[in-house]
C-alpha positions as CSV (number, residue, x, y, z in Angstrom):
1,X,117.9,-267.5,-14.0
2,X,118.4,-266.5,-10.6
3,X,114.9,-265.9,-8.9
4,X,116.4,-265.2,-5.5
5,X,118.6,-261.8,-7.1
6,X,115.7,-260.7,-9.1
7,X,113.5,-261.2,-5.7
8,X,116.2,-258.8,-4.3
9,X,115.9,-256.5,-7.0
10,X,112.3,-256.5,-6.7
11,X,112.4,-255.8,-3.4
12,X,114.9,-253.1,-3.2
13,X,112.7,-251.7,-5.8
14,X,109.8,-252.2,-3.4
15,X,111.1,-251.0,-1.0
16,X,112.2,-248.0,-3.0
17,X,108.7,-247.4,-4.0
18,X,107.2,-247.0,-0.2
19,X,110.6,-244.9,0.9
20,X,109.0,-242.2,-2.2
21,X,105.5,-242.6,-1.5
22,X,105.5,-241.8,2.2
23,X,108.0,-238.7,1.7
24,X,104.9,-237.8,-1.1
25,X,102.2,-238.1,1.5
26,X,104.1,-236.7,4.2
27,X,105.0,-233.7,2.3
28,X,101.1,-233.2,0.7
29,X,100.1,-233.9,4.6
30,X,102.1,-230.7,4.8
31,X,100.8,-228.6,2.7
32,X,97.6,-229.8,3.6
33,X,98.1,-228.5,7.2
34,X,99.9,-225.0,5.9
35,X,96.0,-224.9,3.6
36,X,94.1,-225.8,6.6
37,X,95.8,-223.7,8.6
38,X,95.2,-221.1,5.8
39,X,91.5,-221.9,5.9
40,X,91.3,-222.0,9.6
41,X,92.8,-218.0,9.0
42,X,90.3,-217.0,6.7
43,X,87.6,-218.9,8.7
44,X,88.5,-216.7,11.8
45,X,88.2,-213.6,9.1
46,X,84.8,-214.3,8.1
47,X,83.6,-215.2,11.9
48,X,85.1,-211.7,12.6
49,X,83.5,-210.1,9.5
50,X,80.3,-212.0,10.3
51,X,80.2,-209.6,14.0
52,X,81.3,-207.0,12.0
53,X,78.7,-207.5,10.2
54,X,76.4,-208.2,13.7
55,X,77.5,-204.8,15.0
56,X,76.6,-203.0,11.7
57,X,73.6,-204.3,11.4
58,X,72.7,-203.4,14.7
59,X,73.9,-199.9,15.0
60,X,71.9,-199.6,11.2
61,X,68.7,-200.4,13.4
62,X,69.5,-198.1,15.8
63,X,70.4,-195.4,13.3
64,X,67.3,-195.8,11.8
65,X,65.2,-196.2,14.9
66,X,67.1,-193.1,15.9
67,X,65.5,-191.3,12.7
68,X,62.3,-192.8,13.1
69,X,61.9,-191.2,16.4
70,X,63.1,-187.9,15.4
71,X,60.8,-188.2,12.3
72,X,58.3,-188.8,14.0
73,X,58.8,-185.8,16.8
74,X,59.4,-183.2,13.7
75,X,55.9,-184.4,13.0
76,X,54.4,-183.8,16.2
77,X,56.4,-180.6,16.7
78,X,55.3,-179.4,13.4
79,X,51.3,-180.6,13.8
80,X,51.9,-178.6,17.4
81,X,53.0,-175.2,15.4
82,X,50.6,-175.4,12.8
83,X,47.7,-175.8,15.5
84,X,49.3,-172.6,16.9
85,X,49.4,-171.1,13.6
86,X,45.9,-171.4,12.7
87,X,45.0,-170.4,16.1
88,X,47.2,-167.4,15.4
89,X,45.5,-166.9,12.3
90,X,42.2,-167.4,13.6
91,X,42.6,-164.2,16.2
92,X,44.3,-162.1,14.1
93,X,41.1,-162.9,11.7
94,X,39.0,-161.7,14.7
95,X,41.1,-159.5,15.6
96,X,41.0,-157.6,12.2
97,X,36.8,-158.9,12.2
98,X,36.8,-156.0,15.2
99,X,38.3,-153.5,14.0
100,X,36.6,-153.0,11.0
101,X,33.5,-153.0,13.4
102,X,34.9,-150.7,15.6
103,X,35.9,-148.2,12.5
104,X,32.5,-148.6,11.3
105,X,30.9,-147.9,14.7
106,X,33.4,-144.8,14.9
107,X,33.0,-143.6,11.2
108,X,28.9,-144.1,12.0
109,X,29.7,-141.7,15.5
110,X,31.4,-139.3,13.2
111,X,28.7,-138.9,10.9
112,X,26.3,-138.8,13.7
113,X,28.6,-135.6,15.4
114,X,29.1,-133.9,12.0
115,X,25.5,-133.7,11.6
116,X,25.0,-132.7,14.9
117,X,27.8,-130.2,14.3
118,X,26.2,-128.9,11.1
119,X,22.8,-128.4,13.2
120,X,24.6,-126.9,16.1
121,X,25.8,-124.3,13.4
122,X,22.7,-123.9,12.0
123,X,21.3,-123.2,15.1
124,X,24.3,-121.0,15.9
125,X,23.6,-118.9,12.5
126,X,20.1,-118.6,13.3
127,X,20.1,-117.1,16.7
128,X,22.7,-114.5,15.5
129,X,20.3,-113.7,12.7
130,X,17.6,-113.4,16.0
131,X,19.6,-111.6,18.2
132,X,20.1,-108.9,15.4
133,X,16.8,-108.8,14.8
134,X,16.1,-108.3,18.5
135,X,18.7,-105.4,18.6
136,X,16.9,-103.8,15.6
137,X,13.5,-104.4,17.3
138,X,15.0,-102.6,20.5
139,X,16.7,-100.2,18.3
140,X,13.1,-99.6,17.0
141,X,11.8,-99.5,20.6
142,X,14.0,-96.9,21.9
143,X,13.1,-95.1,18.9
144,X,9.3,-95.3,20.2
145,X,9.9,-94.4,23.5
146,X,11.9,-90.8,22.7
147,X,8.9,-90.6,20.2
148,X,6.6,-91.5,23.2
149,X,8.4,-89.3,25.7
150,X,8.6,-85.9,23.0
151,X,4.7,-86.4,22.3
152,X,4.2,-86.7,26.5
153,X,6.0,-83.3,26.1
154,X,3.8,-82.0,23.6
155,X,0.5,-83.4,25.0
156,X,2.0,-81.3,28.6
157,X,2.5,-78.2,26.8
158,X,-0.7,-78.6,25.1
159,X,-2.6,-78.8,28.3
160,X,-1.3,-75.8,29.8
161,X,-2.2,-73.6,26.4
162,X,-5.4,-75.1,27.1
163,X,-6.0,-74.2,30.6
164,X,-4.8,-70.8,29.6
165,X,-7.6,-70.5,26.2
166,X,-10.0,-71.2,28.7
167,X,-13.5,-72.6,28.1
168,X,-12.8,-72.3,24.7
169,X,-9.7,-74.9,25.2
170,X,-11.5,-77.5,27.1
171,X,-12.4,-79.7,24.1
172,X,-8.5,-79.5,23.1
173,X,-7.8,-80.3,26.5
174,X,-9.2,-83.3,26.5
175,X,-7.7,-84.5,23.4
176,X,-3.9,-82.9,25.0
177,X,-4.5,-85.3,27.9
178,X,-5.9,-88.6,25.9
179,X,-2.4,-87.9,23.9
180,X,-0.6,-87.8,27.2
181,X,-2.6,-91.2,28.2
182,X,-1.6,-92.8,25.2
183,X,2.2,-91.4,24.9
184,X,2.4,-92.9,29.0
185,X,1.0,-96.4,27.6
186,X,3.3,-96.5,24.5
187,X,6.0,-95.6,26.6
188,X,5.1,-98.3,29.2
189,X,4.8,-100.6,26.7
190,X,7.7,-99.5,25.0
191,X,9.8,-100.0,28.0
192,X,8.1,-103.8,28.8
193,X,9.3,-104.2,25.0
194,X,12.6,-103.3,25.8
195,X,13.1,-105.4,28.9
196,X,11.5,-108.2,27.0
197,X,13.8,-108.1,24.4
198,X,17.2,-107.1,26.9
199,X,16.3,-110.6,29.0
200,X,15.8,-112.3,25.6
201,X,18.8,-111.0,24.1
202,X,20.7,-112.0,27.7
203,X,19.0,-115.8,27.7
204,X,20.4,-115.6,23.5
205,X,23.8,-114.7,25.1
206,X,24.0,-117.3,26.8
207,X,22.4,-120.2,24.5
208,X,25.2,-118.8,22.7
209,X,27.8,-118.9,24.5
210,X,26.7,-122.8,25.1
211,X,26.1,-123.6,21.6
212,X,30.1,-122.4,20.5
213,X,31.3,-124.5,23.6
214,X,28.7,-127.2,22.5
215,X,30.7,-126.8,18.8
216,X,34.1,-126.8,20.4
217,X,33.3,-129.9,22.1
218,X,31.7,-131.3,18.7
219,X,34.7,-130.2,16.3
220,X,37.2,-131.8,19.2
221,X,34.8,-134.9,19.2
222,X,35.2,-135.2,15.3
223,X,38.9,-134.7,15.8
224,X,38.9,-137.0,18.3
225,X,37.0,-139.9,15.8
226,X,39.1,-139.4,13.2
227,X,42.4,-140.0,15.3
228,X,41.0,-143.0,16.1
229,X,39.5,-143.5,12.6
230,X,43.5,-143.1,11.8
231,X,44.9,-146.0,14.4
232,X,42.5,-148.1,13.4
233,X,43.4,-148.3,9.6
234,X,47.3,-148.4,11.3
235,X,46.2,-151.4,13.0
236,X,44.0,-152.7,10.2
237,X,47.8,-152.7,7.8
238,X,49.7,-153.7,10.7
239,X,47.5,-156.6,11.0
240,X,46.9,-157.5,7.6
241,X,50.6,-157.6,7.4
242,X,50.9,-159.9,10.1
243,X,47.8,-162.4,8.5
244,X,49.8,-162.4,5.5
245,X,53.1,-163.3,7.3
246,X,50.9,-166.1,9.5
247,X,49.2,-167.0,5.8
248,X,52.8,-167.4,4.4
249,X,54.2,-169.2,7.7
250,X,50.9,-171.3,7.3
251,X,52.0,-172.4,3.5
252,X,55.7,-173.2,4.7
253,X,54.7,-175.3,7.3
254,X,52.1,-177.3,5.2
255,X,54.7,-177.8,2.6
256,X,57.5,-178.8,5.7
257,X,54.6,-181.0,7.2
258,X,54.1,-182.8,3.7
259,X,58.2,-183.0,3.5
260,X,58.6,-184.3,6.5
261,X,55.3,-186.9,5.8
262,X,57.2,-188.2,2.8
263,X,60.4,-187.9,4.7
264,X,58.6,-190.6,7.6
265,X,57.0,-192.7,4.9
266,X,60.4,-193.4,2.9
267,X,62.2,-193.9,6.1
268,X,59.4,-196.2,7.2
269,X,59.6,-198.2,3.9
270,X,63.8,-198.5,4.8
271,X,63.3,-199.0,8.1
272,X,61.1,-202.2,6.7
273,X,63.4,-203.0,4.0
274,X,66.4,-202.9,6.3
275,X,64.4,-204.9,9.1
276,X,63.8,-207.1,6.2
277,X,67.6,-207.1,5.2
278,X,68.7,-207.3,8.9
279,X,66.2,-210.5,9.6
280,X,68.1,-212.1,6.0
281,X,71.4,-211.0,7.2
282,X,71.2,-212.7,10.7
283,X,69.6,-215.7,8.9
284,X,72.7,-216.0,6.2
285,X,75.0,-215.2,9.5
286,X,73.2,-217.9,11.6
287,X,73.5,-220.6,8.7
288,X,76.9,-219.9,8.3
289,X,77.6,-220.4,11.6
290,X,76.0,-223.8,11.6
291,X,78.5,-224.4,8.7
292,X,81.4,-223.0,10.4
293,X,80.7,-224.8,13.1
294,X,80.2,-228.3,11.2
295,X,83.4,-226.9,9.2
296,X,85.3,-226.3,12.9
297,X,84.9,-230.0,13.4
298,X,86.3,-231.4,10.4
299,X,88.9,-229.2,10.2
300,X,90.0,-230.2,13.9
301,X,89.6,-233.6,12.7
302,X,91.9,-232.8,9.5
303,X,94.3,-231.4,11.8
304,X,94.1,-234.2,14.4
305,X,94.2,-236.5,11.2
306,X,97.9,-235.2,10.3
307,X,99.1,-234.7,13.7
308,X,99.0,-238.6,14.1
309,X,100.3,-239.0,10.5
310,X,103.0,-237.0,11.4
């Protein structure tokens, strides 16, 4: 046997051997470079996604923060209204409080000037009823004084047919001229009477005349009260309309103010659960970036690595 053809064989066979096992690695080298360069792609992807991710994050806070404070501002704004609501509330209470004072002062003043009216009538009636009387009573007077005046005539005549009789006519005489003295004092008196009763029925004139101004001014009085009686109640409804509205307003804005509560207290609890998320996020994004890092350097290395292969 001939060792030195077989050692030929062998070694063309050898040699063979390497020639297809460094095309092998040479070509996996490749492909390895085309994956790492494939990973070095996706690797720049997920850095981008991971500021991506940064950003979102961020402007997240901000949105929320955003919210928070305007939250928190509907709060204060409403808090501010419903203090001016129940301050609203609380005059047009008091407000409504006075008036229903002032109409009971008023109605009390109008009671007060209808009796005063019904007396001033009263009185009215009753000095009529006088003054009548007083007329009759002069009426009566004059009546006395032609009465007085006739028997003055007759006690005259009855002198003179006395002074004619003679002595025999003294004794009616005398009685002719105590008639005369009496008809002079009842007609004296008569005429006292009369002027008596002509002042008195002048003073009566004039009480009155006063007492149907003094009921003009009471009947425009009562008028008067019960105008105002009238615009009171107007303003009494106009402003029990309005507490009603400010009652309604009132209700609304508790039930906004409790909204907007809950609305604060579920955006604080995602404010906290995103500030939660965020700090986890940043975490996950700060770990990976130690591992992208630590995967940076090995796949330079890998890449170095081939460079010198090839």
């Amino acid at each position: 046997m001939d060792f030195s053809n077989t050692k030929k064989e062998n070694n063309v066979e050898l040699g063979d051997t390497k020639v297809i096992s460094n095309d092998d690695t040479v070509e996996f080298l490749k492909n390895m470079k085309i994956k790492i360069e494939d990973i070095i792609k996706q690797h720049n992807e997920v850095n981008s996604e991971h500021d991506i991710l940064k950003q979102l994050t961020k402007d997240i806070e901000n949105h929320m923060s955003g919210i928070s404070n305007v939250t928190k501002n509907a709060i204060e704004s409403t808090n501010l209204l419903f203090e001016k609501g129940n301050k609203l509330l609380d005059l047009t209470e008091e407000t409504i409080e006075k008036s229903v004072k002032g109409r009971q002062a008023i109605e009390l003043n109008k009671k007060e000037i209808e009796s005063l009216e019904k007396e001033i009538k009263g009185t009215y009636s009753s000095l009529n009823e006088l003054a009548e009387r007083f007329n009759k009573i002069n009426q009566i007077a004059q009546l006395i004084t032609g009465i007085a005046r006739q028997t003055n005539l007759l006690a005259l005549n009855a002198s003179i047919e006395a002074a004619r009789a003679g002595e025999s006519g003294k004794g009616f005489a005398v009685v002719a001229d105590e008639v005369k003295k009496l008809a002079e004092v009842t007609g004296s008196s008569t005429k006292d009477i009369t002027d008596l009763i002509r002042s008195i029925n002048d003073d009566t004139k004039v009480v009155l005349d006063n007492a149907g101004k003094s009921t003009e001014f009471v009947e425009h009085g009562i008028k008067s009260s019960k105008e105002a009686m009238q615009k009171i109640d107007d303003t009494l409804s106009a402003f029990s309309e309005v507490e009603n509205i400010v009652k309604a307003v009132k209700n609304s804005m508790t039930e906004q103010k409790q909204n907007i509560e809950e609305i604060s207290q579920k955006t604080s609890a995602i404010d906290d659960i995103l500030n939660n998320t965020s700090t986890q996020i940043l975490k996950h994004i700060d770990e990976a970036s130690v591992v992208d890092e630590a995967l940076d350097e090995s796949v330079n290395e890998l890449v170095s690595f081939t460079e010198k292969l090839n």
